[in-house]
LOSEZA-239777 format. One line per field, with one value per residue (C-alpha): residue number from 0; x, y, z. Coordinates in steps of 0.1 Angstrom, whole numbers, plus 5000, padded with zeros to 4 digits. Each point is the difference from the previous one (the first is absolute). Layout:
N
k <- c(NUM|...)
px <- c(X|...)
py <- c(Y|...)
pz <- c(Z|...)
***
This chain:
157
k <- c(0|1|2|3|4|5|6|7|8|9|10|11|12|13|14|15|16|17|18|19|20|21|22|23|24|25|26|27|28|29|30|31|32|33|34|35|36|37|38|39|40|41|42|43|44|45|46|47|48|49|50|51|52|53|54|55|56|57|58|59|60|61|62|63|64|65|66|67|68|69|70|71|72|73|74|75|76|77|78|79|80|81|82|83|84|85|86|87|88|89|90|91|92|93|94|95|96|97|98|99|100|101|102|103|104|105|106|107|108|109|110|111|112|113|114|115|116|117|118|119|120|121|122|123|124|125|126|127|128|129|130|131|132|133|134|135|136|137|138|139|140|141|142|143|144|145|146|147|148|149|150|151|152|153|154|155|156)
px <- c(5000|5014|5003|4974|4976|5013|4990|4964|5003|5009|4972|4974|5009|5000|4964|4991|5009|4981|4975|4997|5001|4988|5028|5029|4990|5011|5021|5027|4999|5004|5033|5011|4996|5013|5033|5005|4999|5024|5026|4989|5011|5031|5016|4992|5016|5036|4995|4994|5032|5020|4987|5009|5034|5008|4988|5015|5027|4981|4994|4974|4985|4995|4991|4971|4987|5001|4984|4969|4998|4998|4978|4970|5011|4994|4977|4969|5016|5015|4963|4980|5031|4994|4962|5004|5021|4973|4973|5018|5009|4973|4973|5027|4994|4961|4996|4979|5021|5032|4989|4983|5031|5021|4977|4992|5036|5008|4971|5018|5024|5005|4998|5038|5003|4979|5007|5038|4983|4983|5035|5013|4971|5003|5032|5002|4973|5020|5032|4991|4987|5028|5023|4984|5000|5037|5008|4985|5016|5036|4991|4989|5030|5023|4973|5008|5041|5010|4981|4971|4979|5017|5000|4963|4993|5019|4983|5009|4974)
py <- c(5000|5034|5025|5019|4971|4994|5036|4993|4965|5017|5022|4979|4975|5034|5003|4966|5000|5030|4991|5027|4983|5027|5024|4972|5009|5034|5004|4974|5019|5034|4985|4988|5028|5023|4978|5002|5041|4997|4978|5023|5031|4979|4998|5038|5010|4982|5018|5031|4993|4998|5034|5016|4982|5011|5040|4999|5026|5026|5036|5004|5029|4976|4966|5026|5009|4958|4993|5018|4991|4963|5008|5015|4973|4975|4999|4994|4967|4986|5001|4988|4975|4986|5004|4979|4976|4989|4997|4977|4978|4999|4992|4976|4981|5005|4982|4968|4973|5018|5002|4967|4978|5019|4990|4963|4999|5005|4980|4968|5006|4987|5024|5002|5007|5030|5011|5005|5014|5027|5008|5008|5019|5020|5009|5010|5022|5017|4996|5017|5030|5002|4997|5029|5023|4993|5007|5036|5006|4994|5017|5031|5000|4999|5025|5026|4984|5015|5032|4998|5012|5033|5001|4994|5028|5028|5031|5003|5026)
pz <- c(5000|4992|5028|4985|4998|5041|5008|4987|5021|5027|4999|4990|5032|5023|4988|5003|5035|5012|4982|4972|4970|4974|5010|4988|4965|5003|5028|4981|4968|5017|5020|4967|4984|5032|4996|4963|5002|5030|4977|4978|5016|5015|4970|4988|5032|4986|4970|5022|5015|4969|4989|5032|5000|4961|5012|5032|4986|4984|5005|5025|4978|4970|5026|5012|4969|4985|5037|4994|4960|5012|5028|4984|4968|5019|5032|4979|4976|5032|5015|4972|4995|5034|4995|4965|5019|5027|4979|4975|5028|5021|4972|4988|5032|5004|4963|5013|4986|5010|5039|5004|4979|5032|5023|4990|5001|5034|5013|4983|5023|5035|5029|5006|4963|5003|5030|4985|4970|5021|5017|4965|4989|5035|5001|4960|5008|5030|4985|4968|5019|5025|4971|4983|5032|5005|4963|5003|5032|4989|4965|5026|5023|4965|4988|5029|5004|4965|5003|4976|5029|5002|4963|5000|5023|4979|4992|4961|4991)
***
């Protein structure tokens, strides 16, 4: 089972045991698609970091004036981006055929199997999200380290 197929698992058995069956259906796809925008966004944040690393030595003047280009470029692409992002996913995962096939799956399985298979679906889940908070915390220290910060707060008019 793929880790995205054990995040729906995981899910679906969470439901199951508090007894809330019809929120498994959209609860999984919603994690799913919560994950994929955080690898997403993991991965945008190294290419962050190589931007910042190649314009590290720039005048401030010029790294002020490319900072607010690229801010009002692109806040509204990275949000329907994101936005695009989750909904492919999580209707990706709601198809009928799609959810069930996971499902059956991990019933044919004994209890130890899916217990383990929860586990990975959990800590995916986590770990995806912790990763991606991490990634943006470094990328902010190096962000405010090499004195794009100052640059960003330059009066240029």
């Amino acid at each position: 089972m793929t880790v995205f197929g054990s995040i729906i698992a995981q899910n679906y058995l969470w439901c199951h045991y508090r007894n809330r069956q019809g929120l498994a259906k959209t609860q999984g796809p919603i994690m799913v698609g919560l994950v994929w925008v955080a690898n997403v966004y993991t991965i945008y944040a190294y290419y962050l970091f190589t931007q910042l690393q190649a314009l590290k030595d720039k005048d401030p003047a010029i790294l002020n004036r490319d900072m607010w280009e690229w801010l009002h470029a692109f806040k509204l692409s990275f949000l329907v981006g994101s936005l695009l992002v989750f909904l492919l996913v999580y209707f990706l995962f709601r198809i009928n055929w799609v959810y069930n096939s996971i499902i059956n799956k991990l019933l044919r399985y004994s209890e130890q199997e899916q217990h383990a298979i929860v586990k990975q679906g959990h800590r995916y889940f986590w770990g995806s999200i912790l990763v991606l908070v991490l990634a943006y915390a470094i990328l902010t220290w190096f962000f405010v380290h090499w004195g794009f910060w100052d640059a960003f707060n330059l009066e240029t008019n």
